[in-house]
N, C-alpha and C positions, 0 to 999 in steps of 0.2 A: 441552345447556344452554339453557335457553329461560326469559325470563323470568316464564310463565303458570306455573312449576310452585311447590310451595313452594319461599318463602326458605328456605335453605341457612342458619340464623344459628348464632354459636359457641354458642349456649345449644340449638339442634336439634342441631345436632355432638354435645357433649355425651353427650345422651341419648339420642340414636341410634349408638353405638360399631359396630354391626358392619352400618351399611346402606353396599351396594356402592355402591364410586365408579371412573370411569375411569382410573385412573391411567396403565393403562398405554396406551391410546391417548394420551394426554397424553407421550408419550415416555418414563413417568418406569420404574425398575428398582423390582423388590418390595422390595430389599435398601430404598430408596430412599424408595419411601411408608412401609415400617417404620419408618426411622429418621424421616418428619417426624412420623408418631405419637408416638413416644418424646419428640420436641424438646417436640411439644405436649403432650405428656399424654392425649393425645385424637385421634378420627381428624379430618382438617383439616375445613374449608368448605370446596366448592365454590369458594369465592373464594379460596382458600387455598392450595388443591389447584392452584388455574391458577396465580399467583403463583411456587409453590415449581417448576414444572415449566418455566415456560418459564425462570426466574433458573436453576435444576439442570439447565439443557440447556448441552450440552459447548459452545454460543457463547458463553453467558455467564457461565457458570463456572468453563471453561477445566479442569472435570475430571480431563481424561483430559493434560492437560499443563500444569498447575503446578506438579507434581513437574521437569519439566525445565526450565522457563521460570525457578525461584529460582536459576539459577548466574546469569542477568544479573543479579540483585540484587548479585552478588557484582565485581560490575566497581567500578571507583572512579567517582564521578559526577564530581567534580571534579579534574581533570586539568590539564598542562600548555597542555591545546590549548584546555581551557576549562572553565565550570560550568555543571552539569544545577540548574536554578532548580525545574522539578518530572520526576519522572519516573516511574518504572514506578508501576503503580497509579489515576494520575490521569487527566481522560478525554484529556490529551493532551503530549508529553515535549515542556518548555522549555528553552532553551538562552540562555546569555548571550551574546550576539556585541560585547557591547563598547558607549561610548558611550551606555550607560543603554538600550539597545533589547535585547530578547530575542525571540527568536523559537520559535516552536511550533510542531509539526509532528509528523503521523501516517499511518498507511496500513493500510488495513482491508479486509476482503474483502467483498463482494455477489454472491458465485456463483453459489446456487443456485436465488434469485430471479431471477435474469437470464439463467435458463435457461428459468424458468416466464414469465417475461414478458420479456425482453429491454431492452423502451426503460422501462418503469419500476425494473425490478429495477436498471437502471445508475444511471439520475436518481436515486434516493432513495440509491445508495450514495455519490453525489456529496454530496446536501442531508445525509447520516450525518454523511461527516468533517468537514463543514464545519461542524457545530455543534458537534460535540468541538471545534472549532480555537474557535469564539465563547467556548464556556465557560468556556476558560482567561481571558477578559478580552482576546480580539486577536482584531484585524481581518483576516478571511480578506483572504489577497493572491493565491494560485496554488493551481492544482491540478493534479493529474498522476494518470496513470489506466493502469500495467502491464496487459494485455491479455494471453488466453491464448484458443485458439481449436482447433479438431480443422482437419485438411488445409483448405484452401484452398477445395479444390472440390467438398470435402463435400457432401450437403446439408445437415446440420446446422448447419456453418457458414453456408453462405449463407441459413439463416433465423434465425440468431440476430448472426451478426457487425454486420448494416446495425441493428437495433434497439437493440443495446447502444453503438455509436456515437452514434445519434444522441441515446441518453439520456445519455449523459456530455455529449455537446456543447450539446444544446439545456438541460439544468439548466446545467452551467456557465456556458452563456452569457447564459443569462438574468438568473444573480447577476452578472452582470461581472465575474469570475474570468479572465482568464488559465490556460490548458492550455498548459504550459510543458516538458512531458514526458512520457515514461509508453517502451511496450514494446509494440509488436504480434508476439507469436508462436505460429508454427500445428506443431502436434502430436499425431498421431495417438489419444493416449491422451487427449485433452482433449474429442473429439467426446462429446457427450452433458453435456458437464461444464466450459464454459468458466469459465473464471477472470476476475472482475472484481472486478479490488483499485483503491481510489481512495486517494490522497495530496491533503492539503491543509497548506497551507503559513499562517502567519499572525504578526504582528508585532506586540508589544505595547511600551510601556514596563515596567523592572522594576518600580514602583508601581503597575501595574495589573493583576498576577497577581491571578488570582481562584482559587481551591479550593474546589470541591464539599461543604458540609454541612451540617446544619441543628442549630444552637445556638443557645440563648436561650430561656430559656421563655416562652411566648407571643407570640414571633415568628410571622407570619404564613407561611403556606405557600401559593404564589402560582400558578397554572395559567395559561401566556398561549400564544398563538398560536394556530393552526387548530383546529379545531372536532375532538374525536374521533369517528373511523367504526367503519364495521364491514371497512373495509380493512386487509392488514396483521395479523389476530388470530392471535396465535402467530407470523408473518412468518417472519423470519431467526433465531429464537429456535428452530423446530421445522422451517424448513428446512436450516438449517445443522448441525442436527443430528443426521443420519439419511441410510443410504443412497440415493443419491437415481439414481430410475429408471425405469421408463415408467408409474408412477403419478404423475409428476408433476404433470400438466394436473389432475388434479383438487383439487391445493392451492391453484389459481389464487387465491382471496380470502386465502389468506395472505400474497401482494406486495401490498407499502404502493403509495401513489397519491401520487406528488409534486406540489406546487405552487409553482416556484420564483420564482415573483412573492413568493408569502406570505411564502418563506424569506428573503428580500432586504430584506423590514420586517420580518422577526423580526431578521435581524444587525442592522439601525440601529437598531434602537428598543433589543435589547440593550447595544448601542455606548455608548448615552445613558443606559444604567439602572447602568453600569456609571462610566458618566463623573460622572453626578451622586449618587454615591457613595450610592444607595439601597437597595442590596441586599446581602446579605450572602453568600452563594454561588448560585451558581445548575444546573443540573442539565440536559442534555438530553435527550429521552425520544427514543430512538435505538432497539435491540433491547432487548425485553420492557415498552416501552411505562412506565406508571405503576408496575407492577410494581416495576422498576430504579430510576425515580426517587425514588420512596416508600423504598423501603426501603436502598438505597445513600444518601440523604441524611441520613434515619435514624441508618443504621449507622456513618455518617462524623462524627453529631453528637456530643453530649452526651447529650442525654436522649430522649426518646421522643418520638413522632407520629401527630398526632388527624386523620383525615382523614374529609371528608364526599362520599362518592363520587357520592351524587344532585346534588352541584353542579356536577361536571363539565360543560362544556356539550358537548352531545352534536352529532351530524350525522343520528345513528340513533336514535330516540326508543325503537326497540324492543330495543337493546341490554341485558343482564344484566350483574348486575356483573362475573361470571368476563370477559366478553367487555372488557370497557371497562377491565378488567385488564390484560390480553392484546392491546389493540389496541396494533398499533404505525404508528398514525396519523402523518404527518412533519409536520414545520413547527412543533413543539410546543417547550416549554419548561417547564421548574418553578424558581420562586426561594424564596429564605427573605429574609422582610423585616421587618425594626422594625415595629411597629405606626403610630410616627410617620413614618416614611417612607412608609405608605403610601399615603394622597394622591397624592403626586409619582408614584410608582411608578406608579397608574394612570393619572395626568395623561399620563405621557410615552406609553405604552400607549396612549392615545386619540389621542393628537399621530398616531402612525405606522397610526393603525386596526389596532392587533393587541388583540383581544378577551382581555381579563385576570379574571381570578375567583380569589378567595380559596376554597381547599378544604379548606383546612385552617389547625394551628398546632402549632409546637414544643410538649411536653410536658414535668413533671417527671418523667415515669416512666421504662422501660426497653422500653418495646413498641410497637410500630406497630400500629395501632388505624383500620381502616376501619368506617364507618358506612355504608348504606344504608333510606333512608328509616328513619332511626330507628331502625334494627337493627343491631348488628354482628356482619359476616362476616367481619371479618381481626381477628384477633388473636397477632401473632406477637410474638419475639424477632428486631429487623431484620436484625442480622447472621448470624443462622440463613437470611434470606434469601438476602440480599446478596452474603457474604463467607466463611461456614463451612459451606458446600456437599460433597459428597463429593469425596474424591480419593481416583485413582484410580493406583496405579503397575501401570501395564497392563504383561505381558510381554512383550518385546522380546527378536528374540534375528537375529545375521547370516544374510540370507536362505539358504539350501543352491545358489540358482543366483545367487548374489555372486563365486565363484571363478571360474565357465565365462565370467560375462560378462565380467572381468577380463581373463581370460588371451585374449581372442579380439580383441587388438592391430589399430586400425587402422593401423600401423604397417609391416604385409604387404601391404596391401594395393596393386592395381596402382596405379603414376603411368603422368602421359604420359610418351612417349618420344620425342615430336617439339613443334616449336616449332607445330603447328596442335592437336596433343593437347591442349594449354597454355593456348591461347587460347580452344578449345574450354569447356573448366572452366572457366577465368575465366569467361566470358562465361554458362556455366550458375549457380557460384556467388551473381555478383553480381545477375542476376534469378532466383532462388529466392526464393519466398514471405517466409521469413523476414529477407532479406540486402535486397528488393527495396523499390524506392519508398513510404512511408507517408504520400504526400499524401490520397489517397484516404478516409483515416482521417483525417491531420490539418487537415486544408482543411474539416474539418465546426468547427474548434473555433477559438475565439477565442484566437488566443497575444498578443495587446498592446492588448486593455482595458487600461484604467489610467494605460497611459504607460508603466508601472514595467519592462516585460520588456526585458532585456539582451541576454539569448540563450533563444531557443526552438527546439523541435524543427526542424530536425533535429542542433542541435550536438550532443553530448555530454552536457552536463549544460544544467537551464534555471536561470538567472542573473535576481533580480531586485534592482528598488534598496530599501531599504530609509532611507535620506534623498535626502532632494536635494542638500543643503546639500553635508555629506561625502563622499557618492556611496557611504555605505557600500551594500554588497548580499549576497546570499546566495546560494551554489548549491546544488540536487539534484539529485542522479540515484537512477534505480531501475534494478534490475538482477538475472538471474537466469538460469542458462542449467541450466534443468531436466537435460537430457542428463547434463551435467557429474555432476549431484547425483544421479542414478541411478547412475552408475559410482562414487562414491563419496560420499556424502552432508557426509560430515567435512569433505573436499578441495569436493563442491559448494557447498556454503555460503561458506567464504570465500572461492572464486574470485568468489559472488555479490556479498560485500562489497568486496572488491578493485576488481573492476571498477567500481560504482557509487564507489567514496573514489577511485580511477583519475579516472572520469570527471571529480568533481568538481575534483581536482585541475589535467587537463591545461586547465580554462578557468581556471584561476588562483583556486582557491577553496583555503582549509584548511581540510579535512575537521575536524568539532565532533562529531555523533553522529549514533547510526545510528536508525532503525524498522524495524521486519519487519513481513511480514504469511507468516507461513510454511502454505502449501495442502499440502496431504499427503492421502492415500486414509483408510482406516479405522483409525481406533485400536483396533478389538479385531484387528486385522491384524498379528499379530507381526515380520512383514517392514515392514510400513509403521511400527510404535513402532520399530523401529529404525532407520531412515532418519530419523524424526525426532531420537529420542534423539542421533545422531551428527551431525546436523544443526547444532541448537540449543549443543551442545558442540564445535562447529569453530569457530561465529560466534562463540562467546562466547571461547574460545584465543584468535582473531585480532582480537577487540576489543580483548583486553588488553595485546597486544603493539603494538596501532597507537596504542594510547591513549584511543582514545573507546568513549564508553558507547552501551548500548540504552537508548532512555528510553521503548519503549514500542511496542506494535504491535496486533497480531493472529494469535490462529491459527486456520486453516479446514481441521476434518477432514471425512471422509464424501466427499470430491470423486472419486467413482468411477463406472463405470457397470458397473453388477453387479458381478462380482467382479477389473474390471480398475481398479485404482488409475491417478489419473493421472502423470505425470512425478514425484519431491519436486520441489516448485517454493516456494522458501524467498527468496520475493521478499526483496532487503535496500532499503533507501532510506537515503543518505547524506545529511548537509547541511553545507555549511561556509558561511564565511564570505568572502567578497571586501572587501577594504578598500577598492577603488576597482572603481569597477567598469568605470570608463572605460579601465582595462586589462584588462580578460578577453580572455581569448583565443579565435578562432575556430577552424575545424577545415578552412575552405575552402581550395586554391589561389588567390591575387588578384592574384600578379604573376610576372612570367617572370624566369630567371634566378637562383633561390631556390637555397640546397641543401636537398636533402630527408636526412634523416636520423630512424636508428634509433635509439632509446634504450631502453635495456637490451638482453638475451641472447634469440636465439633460440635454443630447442633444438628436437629431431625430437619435438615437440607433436603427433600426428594424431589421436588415440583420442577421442571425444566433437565432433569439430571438425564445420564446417561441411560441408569440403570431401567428407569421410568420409560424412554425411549426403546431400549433395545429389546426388554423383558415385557412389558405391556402395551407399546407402542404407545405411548400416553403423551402429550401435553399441555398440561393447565398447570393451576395454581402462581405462588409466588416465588421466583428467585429468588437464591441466597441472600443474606442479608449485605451491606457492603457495611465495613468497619473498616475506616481509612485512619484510624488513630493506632487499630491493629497493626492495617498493614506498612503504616510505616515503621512503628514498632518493631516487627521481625524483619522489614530490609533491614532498620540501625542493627539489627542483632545478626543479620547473614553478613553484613560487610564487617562488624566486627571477626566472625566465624572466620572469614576468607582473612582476612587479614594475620590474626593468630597460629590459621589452620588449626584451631579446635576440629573442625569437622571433618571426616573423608569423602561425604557423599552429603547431595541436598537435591530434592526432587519437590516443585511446589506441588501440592493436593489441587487441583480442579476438577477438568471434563473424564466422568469415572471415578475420583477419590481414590479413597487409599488403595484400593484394589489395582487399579492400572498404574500407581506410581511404586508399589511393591512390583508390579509383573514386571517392569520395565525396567528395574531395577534389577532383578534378580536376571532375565535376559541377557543382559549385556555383556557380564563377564560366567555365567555361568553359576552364579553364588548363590543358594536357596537361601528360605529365611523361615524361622517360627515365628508365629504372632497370637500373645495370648490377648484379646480384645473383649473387652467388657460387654460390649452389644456389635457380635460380630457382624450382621448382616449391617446396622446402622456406622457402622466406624468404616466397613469398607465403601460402600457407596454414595455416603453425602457428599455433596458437593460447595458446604461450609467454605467460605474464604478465608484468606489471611493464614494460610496454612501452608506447613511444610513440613515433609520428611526427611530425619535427616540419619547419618552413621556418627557414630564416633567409635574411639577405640576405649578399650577398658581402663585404660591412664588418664582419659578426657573427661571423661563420662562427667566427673563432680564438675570440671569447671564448664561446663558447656552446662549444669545446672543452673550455676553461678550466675552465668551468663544470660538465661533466659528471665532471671530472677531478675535483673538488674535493666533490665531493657521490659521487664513487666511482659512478659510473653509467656502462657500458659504452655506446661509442657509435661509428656507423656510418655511413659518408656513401654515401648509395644512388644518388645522382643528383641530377639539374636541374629544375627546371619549365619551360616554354613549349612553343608552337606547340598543336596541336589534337588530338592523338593523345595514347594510354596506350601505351609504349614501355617492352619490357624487351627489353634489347638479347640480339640472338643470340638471340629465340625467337619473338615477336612484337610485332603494333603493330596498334592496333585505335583507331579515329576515335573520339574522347571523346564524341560528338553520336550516332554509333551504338552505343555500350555506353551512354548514359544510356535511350536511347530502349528500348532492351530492360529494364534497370531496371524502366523509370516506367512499363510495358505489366503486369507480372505482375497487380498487384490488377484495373484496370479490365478484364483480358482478361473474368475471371470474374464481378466483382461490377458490370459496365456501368459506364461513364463519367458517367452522372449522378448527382450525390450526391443522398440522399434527403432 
């Protein structure tokens, strides 16, 4: 597509019905250009043709899993725990936390760009969520960034892990966001195909919801921010939707180019176009560029839209319109605004230096209608774009090697048999890759811009304030332990939510609702549509019964390298609420003396476990059991806890058990612990749910009995804190300053001590 050849206009369309077009380099199915001939009557434009391909690629129109994604429509939005203000559909799920403040919040994937280019494919997946979170009308506050990576010592990782860090840290940090959370984990089946999902977090008043669409006839249609390039054409639109493999490097100009200075006067000056009540919804050009905006504002309006695509301001003068379609340029935005508003609107736009142009204006008709130089190439039905795209119920059917992996129980496998076997393991567990120090990563990122952060990595969950006055605040956690969700994707999925409404929990938040961003291999992969199909239907079971809705996510298929799919990795993100935040809870040991205790049931958990992985390389069998009457159980019993301050410390048991929520405990402030345990090697390593370790002081002790007694929560008194050592009596005792130090060695052994 070049713009020396002829125009492409709908009146050549027309009368040219059988001249060849690409469609299917465009990624699109015959079934596919068939049917947008039929929509039109006619074979499309060139500009039409790119439109309908990158909106009909499985990113954006979630094809091949709509069919499974309508059961969360099916959850109640409005619950005991609280109300969804917006949710699925919108560009991002709100939640009421009380006191007139609502909060927004999503989590999105930037894979496969971040494979072709590492430090922008991260950064622009960072400046993505973060303009979903503006649009709603709130002010981004945090961000959090699940990480997924092939071995350690790969090389693949080590050429792509230092790039995607530092473009999460350096765009974050440069909006002054707070990175408050997120997940580093490494996995063989991720080499070739890491996973970078971004969360961003944002807070609005409920009078300042804003929704996406364009109504009012001759309302103006508004283009502001960065200039459009030729960075980014098709981007995450045509890479996230396709196997992706060692042609990669040659789609290098499909990653976008972040500028997160720009993006930082795009949130203010939205901030103030939204404060001075001059716009009517506003739109942000994310994946498929103007494509998506145009015709998702369209389709969300009343009536129709006139737009003049030579007014764009460009970057690339030599740009065609398919291309300026297709650009998915960052830093951009689209609004719908009154005519008499619009003064002010560009007033405030020149205040912040963000460059604004009228391209258009609402219509009374039914069609989206692009203009070039006086010609029109787009003439569609918007929601033929946007929103009535094909779907697909792809065959799914339980893999043939789902039983062999089952039955091949880590469960048989050898333990130690002496008190140095013991310590041996521990000491490999707690510095393996996954288990091991994530300063390395998190020492690149800003965790207390703002003032607002409570609690940041490494607690549990990150904790911000959301007043000052009240001290209300919010937490999240994300959370997902692939393994699990390969052994069985049902049971994987909600161990992923459990643990992440865990997390939020044992800092004294109550879990409100959830996001996904669920990564999966190929959807025409029969084994892979059913990993997800069972997937999406566990989260959704175990929403219903914990009480909170999905308001909203992402799904990322094609994540494989040739025909090896990676992990199901069905990221969940939790958020609740904290009433005060000046009671959240820590996860460190801080004073001698404490008792330490277990809360809830361990049982012979090995199958999917760390220990299984790092000590025998092993995995089969069945994940943990999920008891969702448990785990609500011990939240009512942590937000009790937080509330009283019964407790000083709470750390939930998962990925490692008690072994890594002792080490990481005792780490922090330096405070050893004794642990006299029943079946040492089985109490430190199961990975049993609905668990938590917690301290109290010697004056608590009975009523933090009391307290488990009355919330029906099984509980365990394990031992003491003090002195300088990790002590489990009768097998070992290892100096807390030499097990941290092996820790905090695993990343810099490989990736050098200096950060980039």
């Amino acid at each position: 597509m070049t713009a020396a050849r002829q125009l492409d206009t709908v009146a050549h369309a027309t009368s040219t019905p059988d001249q060849s077009q690409p469609w299917a380099e465009l990624g699109l199915r015959e079934e596919e250009y068939a049917s947008i001939r039929e929509i039109l009557g006619r074979r499309p434009t060139g500009a039409e043709l790119a439109m309908y391909s990158v909106m009909w690629s499985e990113h954006c129109s979630y094809k091949s899993s709509k069919v499974h994604l309508k059961k969360f429509g099916e959850l109640p939005q409005e619950t005991p725990l609280g109300k969804t203000l917006a949710g699925i559909g919108e560009n991002a799920g709100v939640i009421d936390i009380g006191q007139g403040y609502a909060v927004t919040f999503k989590v999105e994937s930037h894979n496969h760009p971040s494979y072709v280019e590492p430090y922008q494919g991260a950064a622009t997946g960072v400046g993505g969520i973060v303009r979903d979170i503006l649009a709603m009308g709130a002010r981004p506050v945090a961000v959090m960034d699940p990480l997924r990576f092939g071995p350690l010592d790969a090389e693949d990782t080590r050429r792509v892990l230092p790039g995607i860090v530092a473009g999460v840290g350096g765009y974050g940090n440069c909006l002054g966001l707070p990175n408050i959370g997120g997940e580093v984990v490494f996995d063989e089946t991720y080499v070739g195909n890491p996973l970078v999902n971004a969360l961003c977090v944002g807070v609005l008043r409920h009078e300042d919801l804003h929704l996406a669409f364009a109504s009012g006839v001759g309302n103006k249609v508004v283009l502001y921010g960065a200039r459009t390039g030729g960075d980014g054409i098709g981007g995450v639109s045509v890479l996230a939707s396709e196997t992706f493999d060692a042609d990669g490097p040659a789609k290098r100009p499909s990653v976008q180019v972040g500028d997160p200075f720009m993006e930082k006067l795009l949130i203010e000056c939205t901030l103030e176009l939204f404060a001075a009540k001059v716009v009517n919804g506003i739109q942000d050009l994310g994946g498929a560029g103007l494509s998506c905006a145009t015709s998702e504002l369209a389709s969300a309006g009343s009536g129709g839209m006139h737009v003049e695509l030579d007014t764009v301001p460009l970057r690339d003068s030599s740009l065609s319109p398919e291309e300026i379609l297709m650009s998915e340029s960052q830093e951009r935005m689209m609004a719908v605004v009154e005519p008499e508003h619009l003064d002010a609107f560009m007033a405030i736009c020149r205040k912040w230096d963000v460059e604004a142009v009228v391209v258009g204006e609402v219509t009374d008709g039914d069609h989206l209608v692009i203009d070039w130089h006086g010609e029109t190439v787009v003439d569609v039905p918007p929601r033929s774009v946007a929103h009535d795209g094909p779907t697909y119920d792809r065959p799914y059917a339980r893999p043939a090697w789902q039983d062999a992996l089952q039955a091949d129980v880590a469960e048989k496998l050898a333990r130690p048999t002496t008190g140095d076997e013991l310590r041996d393991q521990l000491v490999a567990v707690v510095s393996s890759p996954n288990m091991a120090d994530k300063s390395w990563v998190t020492d690149q990122y800003d965790r207390y811009v703002q003032g607002n952060t409570v609690l940041a990595q490494p607690e549990d969950a990150g904790v911000i304030r959301v007043d000052e006055d009240s001290n209300l605040g919010v937490a999240v956690s994300t959370d997902c332990n692939g393994r699990f969700a390969k052994l069985d994707p049902y049971v994987g999925a909600q161990l992923a939510l459990v643990e992440s409404f865990r997390n939020v929990a044992v800092t004294g938040g109550r879990p409100l609702a959830v996001t996904d961003c669920l990564n999966f291999g190929s959807p025409e992969n029969p084994d892979v549509m059913w990993q997800f199909e069972q997937a999406t239907h566990g989260l959704k079971d175990a929403c219903a019964v914990l009480g909170i809705p999905v308001t909203g996510g992402n799904v990322s298929f094609y994540n494989q390298t040739g025909d090896t799919p990676i992990l199901p990795t069905p990221v969940v993100g939790v958020l609740g609420v904290v009433e005060d935040v000046r009671r959240r809870i820590r996860h460190g040991f801080s004073a001698e003396g404490s008792h330490v205790l277990v809360l809830g049931e361990t049982r012979e958990e090995l199958s999917g476990s760390t220990w299984a992985d790092v000590v025998h390389g092993h995995l089969g069998g069945l994940p943990p059991v999920v008891d969702l009457e448990a785990e609500s159980a011990l939240a009512a019993l942590m937000l009790e806890a937080a509330a009283t301050g019964v407790v000083e410390s709470a750390h939930d048991l998962s990925d490692g058990g008690l072994a890594i929520a002792l080490a990481e405990a005792t780490f922090r402030h330096g405070v050893g612990v004794t642990v006299d345990l029943e079946d040492p090697f089985l109490d430190l390593f199961s990975e049993s749910s609905a668990r938590a370790m917690v301290t109290v002081t010697e004056d608590r002790h009975e009523e933090l009995i009391a307290l488990a007694q009355k919330h029906g929560v099984e509980l365990a008194s394990v031992g003491r804190t003090g002195g300088t050592d990790l002590v489990v009596e009768g097998q070992l005792r290892i100096p807390v300053a030499e097990l941290k130090s092996a820790w905090q060695a695993t990343l810099p052994a490989v990736l050098g001590s200096q950060l980039v």
